[in-house]
N, C-alpha and C positions, 0 to 999 in steps of 0.2 A: 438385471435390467439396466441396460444403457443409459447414460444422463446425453438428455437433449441437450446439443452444443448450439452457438447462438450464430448467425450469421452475419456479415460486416454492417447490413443495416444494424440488424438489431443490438451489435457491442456500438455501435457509434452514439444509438440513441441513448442506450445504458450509459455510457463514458459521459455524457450533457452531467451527470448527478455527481461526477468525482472529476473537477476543477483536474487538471495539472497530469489525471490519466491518458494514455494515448493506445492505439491498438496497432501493433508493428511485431512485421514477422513472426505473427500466432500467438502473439500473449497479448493482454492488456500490462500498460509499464508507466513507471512513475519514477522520475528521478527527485531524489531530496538532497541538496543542497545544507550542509552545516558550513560551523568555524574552523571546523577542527577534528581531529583524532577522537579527543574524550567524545564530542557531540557524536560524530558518524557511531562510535560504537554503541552510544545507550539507543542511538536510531535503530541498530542492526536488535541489538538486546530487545527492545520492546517492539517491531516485529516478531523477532525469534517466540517472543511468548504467546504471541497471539496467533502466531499460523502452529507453533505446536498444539495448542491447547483446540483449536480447530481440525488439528489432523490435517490440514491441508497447506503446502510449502511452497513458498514461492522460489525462484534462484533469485539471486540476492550477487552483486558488483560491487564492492567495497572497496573504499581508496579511501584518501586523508578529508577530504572534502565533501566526500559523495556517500550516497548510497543510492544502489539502483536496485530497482524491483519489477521483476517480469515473474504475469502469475497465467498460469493455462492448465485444464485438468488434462494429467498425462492417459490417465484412465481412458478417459471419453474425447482422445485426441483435438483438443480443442474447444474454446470458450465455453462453460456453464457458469451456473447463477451461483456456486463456489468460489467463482474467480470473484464475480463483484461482490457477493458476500463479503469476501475476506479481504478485498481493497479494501471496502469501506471500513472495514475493522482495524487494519492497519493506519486508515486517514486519521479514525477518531484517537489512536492510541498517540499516533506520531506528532498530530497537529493539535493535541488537548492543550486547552488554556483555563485558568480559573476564568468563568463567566463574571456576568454583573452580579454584583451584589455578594461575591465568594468573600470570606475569610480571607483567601488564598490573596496575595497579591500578585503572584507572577510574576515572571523578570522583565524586564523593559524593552527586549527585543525578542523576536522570537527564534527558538534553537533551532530550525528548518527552516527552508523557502524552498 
């Protein structure tokens, strides 16, 4: 059975929930911005674990500064609800901060924008 792909209305209206996503030449994509080598790679790493452990992979652009992420199901040539699934799983992995009231104090800047 086929996965229903979404059409430019409807990734636009989905993209309103994932700040910073965009829909450009057939994927939804999101560039992340770090300091450095060490930061781009634990960005690429905690991706990497969360589209493996989903089975579902994004291409991935890596350089000293960046990482870029363009996600589309190749199966069902084109946007399904996998692709935003798996943004948004990547958002919470990449942009986690300890909340209010954590233990956690977190660092004073944050390692993405």
């Amino acid at each position: 059975m086929a996965e229903q792909t979404h059409d430019a209305a409807a990734i636009a209206g989905r993209l309103e929930a994932l700040p910073g996503w965009s829909f450009r030449d057939g994927a939804i994509r999101r560039s992340y911005q770090t300091d450095g080598w060490p930061i781009t790679m634990l960005v690429v790493n905690a991706i990497a674990w969360v589209c493996e452990t989903a089975d579902h992979h994004p291409d991935l652009a890596v350089s000293w500064g960046r990482v870029e992420v363009a996600l589309h199901t190749h199966s069902a040539t084109g946007i399904t609800d996998r692709d935003f699934e798996t943004a948004t799983m990547i958002e919470s992995a990449v942009r986690w901060t300890p909340g209010p009231g954590s233990a956690l104090r977190g660092r004073p800047t944050p390692l993405v924008r």
